[in-house]
Phi, psi and omega in degrees: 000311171315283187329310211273327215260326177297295166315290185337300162313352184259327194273344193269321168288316192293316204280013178276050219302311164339281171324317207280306184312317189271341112354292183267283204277346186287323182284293181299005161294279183329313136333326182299283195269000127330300191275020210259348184237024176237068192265041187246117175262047176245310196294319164305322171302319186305324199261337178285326190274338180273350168253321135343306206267351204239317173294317139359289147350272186300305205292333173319291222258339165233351163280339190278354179269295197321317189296308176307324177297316193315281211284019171273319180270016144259347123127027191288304189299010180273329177303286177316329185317306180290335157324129183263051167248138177317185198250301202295318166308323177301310208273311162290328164312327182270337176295304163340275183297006190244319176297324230265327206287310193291350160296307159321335211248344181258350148344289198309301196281358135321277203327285195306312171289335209269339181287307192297315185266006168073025167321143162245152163207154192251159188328311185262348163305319198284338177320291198283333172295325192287333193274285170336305159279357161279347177262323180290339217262331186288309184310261174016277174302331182263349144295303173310333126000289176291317164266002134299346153312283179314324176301173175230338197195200185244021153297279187324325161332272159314261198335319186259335180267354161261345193274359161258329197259316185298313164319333203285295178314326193238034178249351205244165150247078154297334187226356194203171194260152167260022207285351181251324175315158176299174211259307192298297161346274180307330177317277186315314201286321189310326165326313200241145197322295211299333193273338158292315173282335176286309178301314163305330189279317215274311216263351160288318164335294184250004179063014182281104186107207156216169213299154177261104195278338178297323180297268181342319171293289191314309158297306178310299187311310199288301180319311175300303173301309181283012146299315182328298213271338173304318184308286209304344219243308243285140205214108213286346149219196202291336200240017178217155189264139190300359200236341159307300180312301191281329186300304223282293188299350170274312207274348160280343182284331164288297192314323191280000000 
């Protein structure tokens, strides 16, 4: 049942031609013409891991809520429903296989700047970017998760994935220092996943120090808790929460 479900969810992700494009080919644009006013390769790793890390983002937290809306309003969870697989379970397979996707495409899209500029890197710099993106890429999704639980429709979408994610970026320093921002600015970004995941990105870069266990942590805690809140909020159709549906279909089946 995982296996059949895992795929569906993987094949199901590749056709998000949308996603794929502000995700995929908009970042390696962006890398083109970026490095195009740099020739420092500490600044160029810089501008390849901070539009990585904003593809990270996007593809985490909206494309998987457009996903949950499409097969919730084709009536695919009316199905699963019936299935005595667990909610939660249900819920990581699908994070899982959005992760698996979202991994490749910011490789690639690593990969491609670290080529294009003529990168040296070292073993364990590739290590910890991969690991690092396979944790950011599981954080993310399983917030987009939550707001696809939360949309009612893809207005709502937009609306709740930006109203998370432009805070996260320019609350952050992916691309610039905060160090002249108001004091409240840096407060609020430390606050929230992505200025974690950009600092775990920075200290694989340069190697500095030792692992930033406050990042690490930060990230972990923000997954868990939006698994949690995926459960609870989750909606196997548009006007009822799963666990109404399901109490309501046990207790006739006991009646019966």
């Amino acid at each position: 049942m995982n296996s059949v479900l895992f795929r569906s969810m993987v094949i199901t992700s590749l056709r998000d031609k949308i996603t794929l494009f502000y995700s995929l080919l908009l970042p390696i644009a962006l890398i083109i013409g970026l490095g195009m006013f740099s020739d420092e390769p500490q600044q160029r790793l810089n501008i390849v891991s901070g539009i990585t890390a904003v593809s990270t983002l996007f593809w985490g937290m909206q494309g998987i809520a457009f996903q949950i809306h499409l097969q919730r309003s084709r009536g695919v969870y009316k199905l699963l429903k019936l299935t005595p697989m667990p909610l939660l379970s249900f819920i990581t397979v699908l994070v899982l296989a959005r992760t698996i996707i979202g991994v490749v495409i910011h490789v690639v899209i690593w990969l491609f700047g670290i080529i294009l500029f003529g990168l040296q890197l070292s073993f364990i710099l590739v290590i910890l970017t991969l690991l690092w993106f396979t944790l950011g890429t599981i954080c993310f999704t399983s917030i987009g998760v939550v707001l696809g639980n939360l949309a009612r429709n893809e207005a709502q979408i937009n609306m709740f994935s930006n109203f998370a994610q432009i805070p996260m970026i320019f609350m952050s320093e992916v691309f610039y220092s905060l160090q002249a921002a108001p004091a409240w600015v840096a407060a609020v970004g430390k606050l929230l996943p992505f200025e974690h995941y950009v600092n775990l990105m920075k200290d694989a870069h340069t190697l500095e120090g030792t692992l930033n266990g406050v990042a690490l942590m930060v990230l972990v805690l923000y997954t868990v808790l939006a698994l949690l809140v995926a459960v609870l909020t989750f909606r196997w159709d548009e006007d009822a929460s799963p666990r109404t549906k399901r109490t309501r279909r046990y207790h006739v089946q006991d009646a019966s």
